[in-house]
C-alpha positions as CSV (number, residue, x, y, z in Angstrom):
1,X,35.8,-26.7,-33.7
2,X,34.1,-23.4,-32.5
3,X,34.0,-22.1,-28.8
4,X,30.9,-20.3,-27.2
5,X,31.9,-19.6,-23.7
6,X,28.1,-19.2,-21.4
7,X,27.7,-18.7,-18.4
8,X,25.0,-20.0,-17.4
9,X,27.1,-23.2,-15.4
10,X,28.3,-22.7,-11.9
11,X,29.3,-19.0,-12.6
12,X,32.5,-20.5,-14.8
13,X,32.7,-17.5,-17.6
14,X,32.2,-14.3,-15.6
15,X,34.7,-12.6,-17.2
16,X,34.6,-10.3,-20.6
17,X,35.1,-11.8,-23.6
18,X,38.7,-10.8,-24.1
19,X,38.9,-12.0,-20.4
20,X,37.6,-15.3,-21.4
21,X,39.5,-15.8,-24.8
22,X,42.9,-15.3,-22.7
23,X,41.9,-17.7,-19.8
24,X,41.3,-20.5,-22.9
25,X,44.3,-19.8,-24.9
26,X,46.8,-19.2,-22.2
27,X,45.9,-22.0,-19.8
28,X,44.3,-24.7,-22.3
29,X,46.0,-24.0,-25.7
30,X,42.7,-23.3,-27.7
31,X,43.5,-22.7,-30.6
32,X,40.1,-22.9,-32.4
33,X,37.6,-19.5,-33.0
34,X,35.9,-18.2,-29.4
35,X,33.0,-16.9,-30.1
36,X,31.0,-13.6,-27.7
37,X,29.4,-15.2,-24.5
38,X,26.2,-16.4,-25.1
39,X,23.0,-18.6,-23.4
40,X,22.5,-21.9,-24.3
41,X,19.0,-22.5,-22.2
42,X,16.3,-20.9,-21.3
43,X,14.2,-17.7,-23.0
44,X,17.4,-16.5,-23.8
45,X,19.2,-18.6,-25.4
46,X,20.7,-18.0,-28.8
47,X,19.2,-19.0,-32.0
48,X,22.2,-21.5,-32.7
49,X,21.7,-23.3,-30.2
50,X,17.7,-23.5,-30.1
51,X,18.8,-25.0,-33.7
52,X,21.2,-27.5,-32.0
53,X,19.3,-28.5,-29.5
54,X,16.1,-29.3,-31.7
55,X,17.9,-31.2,-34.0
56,X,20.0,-33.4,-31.7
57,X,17.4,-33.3,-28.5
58,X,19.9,-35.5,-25.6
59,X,18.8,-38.1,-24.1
60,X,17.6,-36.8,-20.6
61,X,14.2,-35.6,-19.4
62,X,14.9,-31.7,-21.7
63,X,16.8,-31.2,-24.7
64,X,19.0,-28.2,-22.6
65,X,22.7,-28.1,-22.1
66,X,23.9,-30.2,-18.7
67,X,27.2,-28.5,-18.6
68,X,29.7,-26.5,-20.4
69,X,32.0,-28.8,-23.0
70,X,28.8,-30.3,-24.2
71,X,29.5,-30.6,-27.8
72,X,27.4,-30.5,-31.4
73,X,28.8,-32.1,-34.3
74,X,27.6,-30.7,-37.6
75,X,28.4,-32.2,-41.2
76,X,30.3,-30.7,-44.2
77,X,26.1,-29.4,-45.2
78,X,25.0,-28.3,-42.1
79,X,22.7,-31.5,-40.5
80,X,23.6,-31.6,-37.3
81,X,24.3,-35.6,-36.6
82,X,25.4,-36.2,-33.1
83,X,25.6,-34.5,-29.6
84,X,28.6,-35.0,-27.0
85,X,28.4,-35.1,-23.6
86,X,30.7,-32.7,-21.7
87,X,33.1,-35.3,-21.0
88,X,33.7,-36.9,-23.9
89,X,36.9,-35.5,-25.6
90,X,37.5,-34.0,-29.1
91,X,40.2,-36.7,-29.8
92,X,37.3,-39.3,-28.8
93,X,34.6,-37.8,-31.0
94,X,38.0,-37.7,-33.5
95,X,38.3,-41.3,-33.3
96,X,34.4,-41.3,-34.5
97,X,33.6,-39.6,-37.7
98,X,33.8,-42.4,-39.8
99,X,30.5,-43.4,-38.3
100,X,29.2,-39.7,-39.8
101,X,30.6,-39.5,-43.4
């Protein structure tokens, strides 16, 4: 699992990136890498996720993030094979990779 705070969603990650990697680890235990802020939509957004988002589209009207948490999974050689809504859970998608082996 790897974090890329953005805030681009209802002002949620104003802070700095130190600010950010506290607020995660201190009140939600994350224990996975945090990545620097970065923009998921729009002219801006990173190359990673222009990548993500062309491989593994959504299924609404634009292939653009809805919300933070929205999650990629990508295999052991790099194909990206599913995409996670924001409220599905890590232990859920857990529960799933089986289906992606």
């Amino acid at each position: 699992m790897l974090g890329f705070p953005c805030n681009q969603f209802g002002d949620q990650e104003p802070g700095s990136n130190e600010e950010i990697l506290e607020f995660a680890t201190s009140k939600f235990d994350v224990n996975f890498p945090m990545f620097s802020k970065i923009e998921v939509n729009g002219d801006g957004a990173a190359e990673l996720y222009k990548m993500l988002k062309d491989a593994q589209p959504g299924e609404g009207e634009t292939s653009d993030i809805t919300w933070n948490f929205e999650k990629f999974l990508v295999n052991g050689t790099g194909d990206v094979v599913a995409r996670f809504s924001p409220m599905v859970t890590p232990e859920e998608i857990a529960e799933q990779l089986d289906n992606f082996r």
